[in-house]
C-alpha positions in Angstrom: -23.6 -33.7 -17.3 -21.7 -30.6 -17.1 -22.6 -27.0 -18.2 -21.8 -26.4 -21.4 -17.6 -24.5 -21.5 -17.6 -21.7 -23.3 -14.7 -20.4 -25.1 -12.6 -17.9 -23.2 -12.6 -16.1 -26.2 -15.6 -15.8 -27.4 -16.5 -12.8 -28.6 -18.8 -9.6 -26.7 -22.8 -10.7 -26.4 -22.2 -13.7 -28.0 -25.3 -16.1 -27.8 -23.5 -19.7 -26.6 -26.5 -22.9 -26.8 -26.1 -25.6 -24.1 -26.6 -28.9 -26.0 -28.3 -30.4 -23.3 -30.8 -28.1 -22.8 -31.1 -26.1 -25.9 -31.2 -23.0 -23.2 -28.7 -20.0 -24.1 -25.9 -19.0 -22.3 -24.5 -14.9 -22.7 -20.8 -14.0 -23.1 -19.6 -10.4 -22.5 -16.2 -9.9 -22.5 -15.6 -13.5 -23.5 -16.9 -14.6 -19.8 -19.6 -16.9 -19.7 -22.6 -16.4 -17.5 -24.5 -19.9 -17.4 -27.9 -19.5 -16.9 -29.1 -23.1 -17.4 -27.2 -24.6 -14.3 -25.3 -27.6 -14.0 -28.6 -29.7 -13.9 -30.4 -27.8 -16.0 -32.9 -26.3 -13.4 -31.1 -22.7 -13.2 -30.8 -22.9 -9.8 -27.3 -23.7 -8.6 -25.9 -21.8 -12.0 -27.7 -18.7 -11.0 -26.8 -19.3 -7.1 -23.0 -19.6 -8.2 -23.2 -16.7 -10.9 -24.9 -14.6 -8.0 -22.0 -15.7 -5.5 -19.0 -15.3 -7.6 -19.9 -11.5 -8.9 -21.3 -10.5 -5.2 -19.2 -7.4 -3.9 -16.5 -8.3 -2.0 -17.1 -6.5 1.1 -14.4 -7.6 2.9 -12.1 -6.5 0.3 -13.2 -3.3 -0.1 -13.0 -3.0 3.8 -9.2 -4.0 3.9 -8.5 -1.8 1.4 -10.3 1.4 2.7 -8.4 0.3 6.6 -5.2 0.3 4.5 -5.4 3.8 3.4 -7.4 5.2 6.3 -4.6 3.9 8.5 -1.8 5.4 6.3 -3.7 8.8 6.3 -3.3 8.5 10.1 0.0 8.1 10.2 0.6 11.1 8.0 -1.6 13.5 10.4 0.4 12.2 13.3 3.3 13.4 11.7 6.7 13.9 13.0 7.1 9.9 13.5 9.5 7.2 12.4 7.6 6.8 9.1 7.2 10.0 7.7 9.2 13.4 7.2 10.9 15.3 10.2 8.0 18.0 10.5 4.2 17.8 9.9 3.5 19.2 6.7 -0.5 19.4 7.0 -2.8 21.9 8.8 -4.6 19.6 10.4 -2.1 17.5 12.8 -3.0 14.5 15.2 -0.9 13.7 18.6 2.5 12.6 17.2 2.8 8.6 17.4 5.7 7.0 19.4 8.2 5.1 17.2 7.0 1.4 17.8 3.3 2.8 17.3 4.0 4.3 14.3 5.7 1.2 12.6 3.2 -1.3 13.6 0.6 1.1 11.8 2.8 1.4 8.6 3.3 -2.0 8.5 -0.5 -3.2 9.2 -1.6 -0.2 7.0 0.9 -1.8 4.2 -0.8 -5.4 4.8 -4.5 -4.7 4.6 -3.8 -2.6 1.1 -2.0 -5.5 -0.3 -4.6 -7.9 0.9 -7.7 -6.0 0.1 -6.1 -5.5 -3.3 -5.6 -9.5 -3.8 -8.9 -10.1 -3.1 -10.2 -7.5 -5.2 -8.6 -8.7 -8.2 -9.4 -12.1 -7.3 -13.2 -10.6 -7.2 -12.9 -8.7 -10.6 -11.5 -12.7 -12.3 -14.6 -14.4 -11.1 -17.6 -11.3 -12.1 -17.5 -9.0 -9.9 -17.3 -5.8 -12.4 -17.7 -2.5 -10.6 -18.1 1.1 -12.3 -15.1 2.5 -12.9 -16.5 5.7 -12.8 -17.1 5.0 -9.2 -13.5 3.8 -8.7 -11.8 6.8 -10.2 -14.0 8.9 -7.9 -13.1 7.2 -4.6 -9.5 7.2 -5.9 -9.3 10.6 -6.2 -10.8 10.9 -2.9 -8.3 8.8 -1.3 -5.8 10.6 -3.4 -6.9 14.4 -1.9 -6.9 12.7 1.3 -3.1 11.8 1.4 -1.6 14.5 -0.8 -2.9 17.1 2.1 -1.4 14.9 4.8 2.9 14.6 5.3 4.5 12.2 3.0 4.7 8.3 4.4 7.2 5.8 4.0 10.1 8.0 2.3 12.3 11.3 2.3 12.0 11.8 -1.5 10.0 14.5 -1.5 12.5 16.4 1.0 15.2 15.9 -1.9 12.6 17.2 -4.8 12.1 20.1 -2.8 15.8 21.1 -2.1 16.9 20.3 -5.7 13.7 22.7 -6.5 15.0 25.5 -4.1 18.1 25.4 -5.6 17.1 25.6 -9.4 14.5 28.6 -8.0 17.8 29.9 -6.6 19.4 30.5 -9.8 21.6 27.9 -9.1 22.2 24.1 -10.6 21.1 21.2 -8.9 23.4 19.0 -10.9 25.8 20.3 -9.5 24.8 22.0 -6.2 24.1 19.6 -3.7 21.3 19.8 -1.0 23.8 20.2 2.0 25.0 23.2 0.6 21.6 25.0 1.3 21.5 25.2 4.8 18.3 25.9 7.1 14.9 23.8 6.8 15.2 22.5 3.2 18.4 20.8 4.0 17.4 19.7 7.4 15.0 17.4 5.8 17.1 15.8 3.3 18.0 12.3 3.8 21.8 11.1 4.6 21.9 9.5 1.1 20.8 12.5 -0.7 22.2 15.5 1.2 25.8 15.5 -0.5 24.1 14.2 -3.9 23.6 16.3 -6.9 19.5 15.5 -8.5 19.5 12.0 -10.8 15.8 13.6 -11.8 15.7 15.1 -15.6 14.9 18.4 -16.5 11.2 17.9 -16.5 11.2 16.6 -13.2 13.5 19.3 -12.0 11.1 22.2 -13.8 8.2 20.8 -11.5 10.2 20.4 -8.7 11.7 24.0 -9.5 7.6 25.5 -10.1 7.2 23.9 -6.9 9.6 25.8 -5.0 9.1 29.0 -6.7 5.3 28.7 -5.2 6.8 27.8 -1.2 9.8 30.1 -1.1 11.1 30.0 1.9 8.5 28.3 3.5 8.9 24.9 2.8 6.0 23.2 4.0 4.1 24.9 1.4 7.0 23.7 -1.2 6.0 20.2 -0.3 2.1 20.7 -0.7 2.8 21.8 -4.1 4.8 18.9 -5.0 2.0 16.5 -3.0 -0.9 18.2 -5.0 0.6 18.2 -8.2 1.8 14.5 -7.9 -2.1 13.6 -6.8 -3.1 15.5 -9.7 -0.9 13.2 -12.0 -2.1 10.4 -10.2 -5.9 10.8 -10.8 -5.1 12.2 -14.7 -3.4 8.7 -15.4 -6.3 6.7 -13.9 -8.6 8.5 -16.1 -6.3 7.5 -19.1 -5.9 4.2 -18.2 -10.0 3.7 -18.0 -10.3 5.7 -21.1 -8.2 2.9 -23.2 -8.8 -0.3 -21.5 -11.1 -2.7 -23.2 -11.5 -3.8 -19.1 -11.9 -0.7 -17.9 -13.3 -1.8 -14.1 -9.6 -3.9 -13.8 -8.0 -0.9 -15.4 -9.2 1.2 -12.4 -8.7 -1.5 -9.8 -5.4 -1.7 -10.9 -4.5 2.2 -11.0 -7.2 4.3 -9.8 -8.5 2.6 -6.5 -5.3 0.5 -6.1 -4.9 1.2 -2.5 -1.2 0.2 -2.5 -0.3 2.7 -5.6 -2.4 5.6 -3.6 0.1 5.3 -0.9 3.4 4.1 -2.1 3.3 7.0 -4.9 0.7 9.5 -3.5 0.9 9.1 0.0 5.1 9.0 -0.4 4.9 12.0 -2.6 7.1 10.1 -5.4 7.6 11.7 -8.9 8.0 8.1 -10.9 3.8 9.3 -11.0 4.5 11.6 -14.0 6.6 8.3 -15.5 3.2 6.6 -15.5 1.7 9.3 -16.4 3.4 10.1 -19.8 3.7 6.1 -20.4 0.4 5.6 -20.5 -1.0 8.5 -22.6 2.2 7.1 -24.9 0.4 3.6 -24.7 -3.1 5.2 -25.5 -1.4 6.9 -28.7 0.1 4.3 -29.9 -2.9 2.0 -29.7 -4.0 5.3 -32.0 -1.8 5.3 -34.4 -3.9 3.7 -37.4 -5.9 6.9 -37.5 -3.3 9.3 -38.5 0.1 7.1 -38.4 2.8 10.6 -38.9 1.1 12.4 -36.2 0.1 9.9 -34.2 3.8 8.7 -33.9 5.0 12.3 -33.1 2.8 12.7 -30.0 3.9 9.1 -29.2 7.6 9.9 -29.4 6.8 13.5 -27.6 4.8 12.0 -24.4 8.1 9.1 -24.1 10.1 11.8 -24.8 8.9 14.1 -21.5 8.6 10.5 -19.8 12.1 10.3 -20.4 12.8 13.7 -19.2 11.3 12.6 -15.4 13.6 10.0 -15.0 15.7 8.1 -17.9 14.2 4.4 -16.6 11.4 5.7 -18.8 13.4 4.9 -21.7 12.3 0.8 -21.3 9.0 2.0 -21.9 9.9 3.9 -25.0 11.9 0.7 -26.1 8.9 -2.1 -25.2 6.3 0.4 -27.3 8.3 0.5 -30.0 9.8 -3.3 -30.3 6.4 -4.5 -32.0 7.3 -1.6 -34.8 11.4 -2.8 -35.3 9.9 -7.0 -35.3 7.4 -5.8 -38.2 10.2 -3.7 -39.9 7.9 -0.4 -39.5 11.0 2.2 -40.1 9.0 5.2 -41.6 7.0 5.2 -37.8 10.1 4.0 -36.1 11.6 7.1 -36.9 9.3 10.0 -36.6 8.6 8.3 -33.4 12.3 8.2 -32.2 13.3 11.8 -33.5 10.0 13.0 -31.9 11.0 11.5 -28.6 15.0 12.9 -28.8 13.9 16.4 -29.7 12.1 17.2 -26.6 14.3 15.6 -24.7 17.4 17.4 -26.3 15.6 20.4 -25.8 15.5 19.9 -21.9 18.8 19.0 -21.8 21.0 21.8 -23.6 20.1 24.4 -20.8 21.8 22.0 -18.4 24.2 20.6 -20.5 25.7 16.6 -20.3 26.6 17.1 -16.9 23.1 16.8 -16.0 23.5 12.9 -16.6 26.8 12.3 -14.3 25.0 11.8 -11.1 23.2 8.6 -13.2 26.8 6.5 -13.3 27.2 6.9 -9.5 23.5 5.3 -8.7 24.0 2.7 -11.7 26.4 0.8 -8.9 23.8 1.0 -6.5 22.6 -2.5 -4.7 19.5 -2.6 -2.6 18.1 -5.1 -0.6 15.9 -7.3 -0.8 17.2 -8.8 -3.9 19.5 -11.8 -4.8 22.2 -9.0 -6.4 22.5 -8.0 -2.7 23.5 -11.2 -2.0 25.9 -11.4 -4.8 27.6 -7.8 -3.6 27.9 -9.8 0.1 29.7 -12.3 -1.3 31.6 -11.1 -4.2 33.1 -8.2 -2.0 34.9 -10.9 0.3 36.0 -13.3 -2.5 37.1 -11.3 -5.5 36.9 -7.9 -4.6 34.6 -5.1 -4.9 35.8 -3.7 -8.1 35.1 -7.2 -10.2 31.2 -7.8 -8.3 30.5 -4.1 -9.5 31.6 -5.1 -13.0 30.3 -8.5 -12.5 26.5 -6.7 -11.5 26.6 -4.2 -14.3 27.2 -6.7 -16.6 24.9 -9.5 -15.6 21.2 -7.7 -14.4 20.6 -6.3 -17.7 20.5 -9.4 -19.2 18.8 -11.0 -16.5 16.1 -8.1 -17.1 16.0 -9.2 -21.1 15.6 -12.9 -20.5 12.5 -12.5 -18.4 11.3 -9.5 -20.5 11.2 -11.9 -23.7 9.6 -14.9 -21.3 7.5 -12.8 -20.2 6.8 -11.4 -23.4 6.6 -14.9 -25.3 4.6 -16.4 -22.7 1.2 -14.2 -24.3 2.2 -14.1 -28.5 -0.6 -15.3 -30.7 -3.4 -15.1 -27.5 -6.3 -14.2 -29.2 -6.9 -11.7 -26.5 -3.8 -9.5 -26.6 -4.7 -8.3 -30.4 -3.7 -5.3 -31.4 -2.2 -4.7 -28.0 1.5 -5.9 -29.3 3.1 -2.1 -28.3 1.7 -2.1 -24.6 3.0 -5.8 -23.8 6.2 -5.7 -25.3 6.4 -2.5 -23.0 4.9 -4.5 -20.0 7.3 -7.3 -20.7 10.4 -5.3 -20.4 9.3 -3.0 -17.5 8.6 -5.9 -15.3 11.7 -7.5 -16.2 13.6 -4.5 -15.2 12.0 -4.1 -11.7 12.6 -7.7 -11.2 15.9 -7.8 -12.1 17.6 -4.0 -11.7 19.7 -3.9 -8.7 18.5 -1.4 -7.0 14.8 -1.3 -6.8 12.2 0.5 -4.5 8.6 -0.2 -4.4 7.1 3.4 -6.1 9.6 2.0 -8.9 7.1 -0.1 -9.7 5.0 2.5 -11.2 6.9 2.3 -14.7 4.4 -1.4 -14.9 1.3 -1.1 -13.3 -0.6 1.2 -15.7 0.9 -1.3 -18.8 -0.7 -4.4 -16.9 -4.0 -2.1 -16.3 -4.5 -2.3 -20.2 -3.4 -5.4 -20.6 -6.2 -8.7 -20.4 -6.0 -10.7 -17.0 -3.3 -12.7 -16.3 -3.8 -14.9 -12.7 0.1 -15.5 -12.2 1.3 -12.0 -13.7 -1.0 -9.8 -11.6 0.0 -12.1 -8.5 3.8 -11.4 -9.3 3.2 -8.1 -9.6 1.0 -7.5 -6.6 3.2 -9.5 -4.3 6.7 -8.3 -5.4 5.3 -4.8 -4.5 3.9 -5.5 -1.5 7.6 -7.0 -0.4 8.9 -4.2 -1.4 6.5 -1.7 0.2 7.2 -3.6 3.7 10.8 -3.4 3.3 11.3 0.1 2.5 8.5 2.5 4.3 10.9 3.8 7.2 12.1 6.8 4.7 15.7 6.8 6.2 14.9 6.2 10.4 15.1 2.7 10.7 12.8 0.5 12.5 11.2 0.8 15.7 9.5 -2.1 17.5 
């Protein structure tokens, strides 16, 4: 016979008896560690328990290659995969084009790989201390905020849209072209004659930044590298804080060697968006405590999310769908007049103007993704006017039909209780970046830290992981194209 199957959801340090053997198994965490064995002799159970939560040292090794390798191609900066000037102090020989992409690209590989595994790891046993994972995150997350930013020219724009609000002048308005000298000279072609699509939040840091650097730019971008890092390491801490998994929480955030780069290693600001989101999340999951000002400082943090980018506004919207189902309209408001007053706040200084720049990049169409193939196709049969209309009009429904399959794919699990506000929010996030026409991979960060609090889910964290990764291979040149 069989070990005895215990139920997935059995509750912590529950005591499970094998009716064979009238030996006890322990649950914790509803996973059940056999320590009869299958014949009763507790020597293949305890060889198989030892065996499936062994460190994966393989893992770990791919991961740490993946982010040791893109650390080296930041140091070896100017190349084809990072900014036109080397930002760091301490500079390697500069790597020829082809070099540089083949490390990118291997880098990119082992990250998502060790990261796989990992997980895979964490299902079976393996449970490591998150206290250990923050730390070597944070390490790994020093290590690339001090080298030039990888994979993307974003961090040129936030600096230029910064010099110009330190200027005295408007970035919505202004464009990056206009400057002249080094800060312009960094800017990307698709950015240099457009006006900022970052809020006012994102524009204060971006502004701070600049203030800091001056003239000298390279110091402008440290800032923005540092405090990005900063917001990186504060959100894994969060994360762990409020996770009833708290090693998968940090595997998923804090040591997630494909986050560290894409978002610290590229410099990107959607790290605030996470940020915000998930002290949101943790305030929400608060509420019971003191529901009026509980719900304030939940509509405040989505508020200030908000005011980073406005795609932070699916968050706000996923949070608070659990509250509208159960017909909560007392904390349904404070929470939504608490988020609109901060964010009204930041935005009658610039005035509605601030949000034009948002209707050109609406009828933006990246690739890879099937609306890219729609735009091909619909441009040479019916026009380009009716496949823009045609795209606006179709991907956010797309993006709620998965949200709601992915959100009525876990209703009623005995494991998601009382964590209805943070999946509705997970739902609709990963709908979006599945289904939003134009999508990069640091984009992404508006649904990690929501899975990271979530309960294990084989398929979803798959999805996830490997819709990243694809994206992450696809878009790491920042604007130079390949070189092989």
């Amino acid at each position: 016979m069989s070990a005895p199957i215990v139920d997935a959801v059995a509750p912590p340090d529950a005591r499970v008896v094998s009716p064979r053997s009238g030996e006890q198994s322990a649950t914790r965490d509803g996973v059940a560690d056999s320590r009869s064995g299958s014949d009763g002799s507790g020597g293949s159970g305890s060889t198989g328990a030892a065996e499936a939560t062994a460190t994966p040292w393989g893992a770990i090794s791919l991961s740490v290659a993946g982010v040791l390798l893109m650390a080296f191609v930041a140091f070896a900066a100017p190349n084809d995969h990072t900014l036109d000037i080397a930002v760091s102090s301490l500079r390697l020989p500069k790597l020829p084009g082809p070099a540089s992409t083949y490390l990118t690209c291997a880098a990119i590989a082992a990250q998502g790989a060790g990261l796989i595994r990992m997980l895979a790891a964490n299902r079976r046993g393996w449970s490591p201390s998150p206290k250990r994972l923050v730390g070597l995150g944070a390490f790994g997350a020093l290590l690339l905020a001090v080298g030039t930013p990888v994979g993307s020219a974003d961090t040129a724009s936030y600096a230029a849209y910064g010099r110009i609000a330190s200027l005295g002048l408007d970035p919505y308005r202004t464009l990056p072209g206009e400057l002249g000298g080094s800060y312009a000279h960094l800017v990307g072609n698709n950015w240099l004659f457009t006006p900022s699509v970052y809020g006012p939040l994102a524009t204060f840091v971006q502004q701070l930044a600049a203030d800091i650097g001056g003239s000298r730019l390279t110091l402008t971008i440290t800032v923005l590298m540092l405090a990005n890092a900063a917001a990186y390491v504060l959100t894994g801490l969060v994360l762990v804080r409020m996770a009833r998994d708290r090693s998968r929480a940090a595997l998923l955030w804090a040591a997630n060697p494909l986050l560290l780069c894409l978002l610290v290693g590229g410099g990107h600001l959607d790290t605030y968006i996470a940020l915000f989101s998930a002290c949101a999340a943790y305030a929400a999951l608060r509420v019971r405590e003191s529901p009026a000002s509980h719900e304030m400082v939940v509509g405040a943090l989505l508020g200030m999310a908000c005011g980073v980018k406005i795609s932070a506004a699916l968050v706000a919207v996923g949070l608070s769908w659990p509250l509208l189902r159960e017909r909560e309209w007392k904390r349904l408001i404070v929470r939504t007049v608490s988020c609109l007053v901060p964010l009204a706040v930041m935005y009658v200084p610039i005035g509605i103007h601030g949000l034009d720049p948002l209707s050109q990049a609406s009828q933006l169409v990246s690739s890879p993704s099937v609306w890219a193939l729609v735009d091909l196709l619909g441009r040479v049969t019916v026009g380009q006017g009716v496949t823009e209309a045609v795209i606006t009009l179709a991907w956010p429904v797309a993006m709620l039909a998965m949200g709601w399959i992915f959100y009525r794919r876990t209703v009623g699990h005995p494991a998601e209780l009382g964590l209805e506000q943070p999946r509705g929010a997970y739902a609709l996030a990963l709908g979006w970046l599945l289904a939003a026409p134009w999508c990069m991979p640091w984009y992404a960060a508006l649904v990690w830290p929501l899975a990271a609090v979530l309960p294990s889910r084989r398929r979803a964290d798959l999805l996830l992981t490997w819709f990243t990764l694809g994206l992450a291979l696809f878009h790491n040149t920042g604007g130079h194209g390949w070189s092989w």
